[in-house]
N, C-alpha and C positions, 0 to 999 in steps of 0.2 A: 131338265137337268139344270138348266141356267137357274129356275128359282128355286132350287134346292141348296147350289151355291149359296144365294143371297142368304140364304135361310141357314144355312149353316154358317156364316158372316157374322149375322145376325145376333144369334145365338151362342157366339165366340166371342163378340163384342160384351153382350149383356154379361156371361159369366165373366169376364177380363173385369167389367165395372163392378159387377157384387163383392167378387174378390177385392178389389182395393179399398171399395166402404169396408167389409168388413176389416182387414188390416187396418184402414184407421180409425174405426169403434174401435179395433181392440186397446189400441196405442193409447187413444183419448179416455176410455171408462172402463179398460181392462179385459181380461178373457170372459170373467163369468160373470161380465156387466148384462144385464136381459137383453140390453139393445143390439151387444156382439152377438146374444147366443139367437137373436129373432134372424140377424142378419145372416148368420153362417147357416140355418135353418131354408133361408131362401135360396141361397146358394146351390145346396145341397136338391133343393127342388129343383131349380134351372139345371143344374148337371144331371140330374134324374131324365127330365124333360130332352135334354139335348140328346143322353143317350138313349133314350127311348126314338128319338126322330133317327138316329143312325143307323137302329135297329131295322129301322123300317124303310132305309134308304136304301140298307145294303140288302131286303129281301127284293127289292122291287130291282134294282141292279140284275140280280142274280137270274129274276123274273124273264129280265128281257134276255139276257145271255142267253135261257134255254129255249126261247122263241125264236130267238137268232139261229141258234142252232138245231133244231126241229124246222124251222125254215129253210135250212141252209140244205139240210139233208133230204125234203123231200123233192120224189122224183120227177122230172118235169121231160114229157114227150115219153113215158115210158123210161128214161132215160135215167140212171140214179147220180146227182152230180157229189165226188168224194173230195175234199179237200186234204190232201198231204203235204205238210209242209207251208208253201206259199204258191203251190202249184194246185190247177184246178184239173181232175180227170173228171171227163165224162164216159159211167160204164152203161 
């Protein structure tokens, strides 16, 4: 989880900088200069990219929650342990 963080840091940082090149292409050679339209092009791939790692963080997330919870509920000494609330029964 910690290098998912960095990585999603990471990742926030790069689109934060394409974002500002391109804002100053546009200022310097205009919107439909080649060099704005290459640069909002890359952008558009990094935010592609970032969302696509989020996709993939929030199924692995989800992954462990239901192992958690398939763990959690299997029975142990014959024993089924229920979690309600913040209280644990053993039936």
């Amino acid at each position: 989880m910690y290098s998912d963080t960095i990585t999603k840091k990471k990742y926030l940082r790069l689109i934060h900088l394409k974002r500002e090149e391109m804002i100053n292409l546009g200022n310097q050679f205009g919107l439909t200069d080649e060099k704005t339209i290459t640069c909002s092009q890359e952008l558009d791939e990094l935010l592609n990219e970032f969302q696509q790692f989020q996709e993939t963080r929030n199924k692995q997330n989800i992954i462990r929650e239901m192992s958690f919870i398939i763990y959690k509920c299997k029975p142990i000494n014959n024993k089924r342990i229920v979690r309600k609330s913040n209280i644990l029964n053993v039936i």
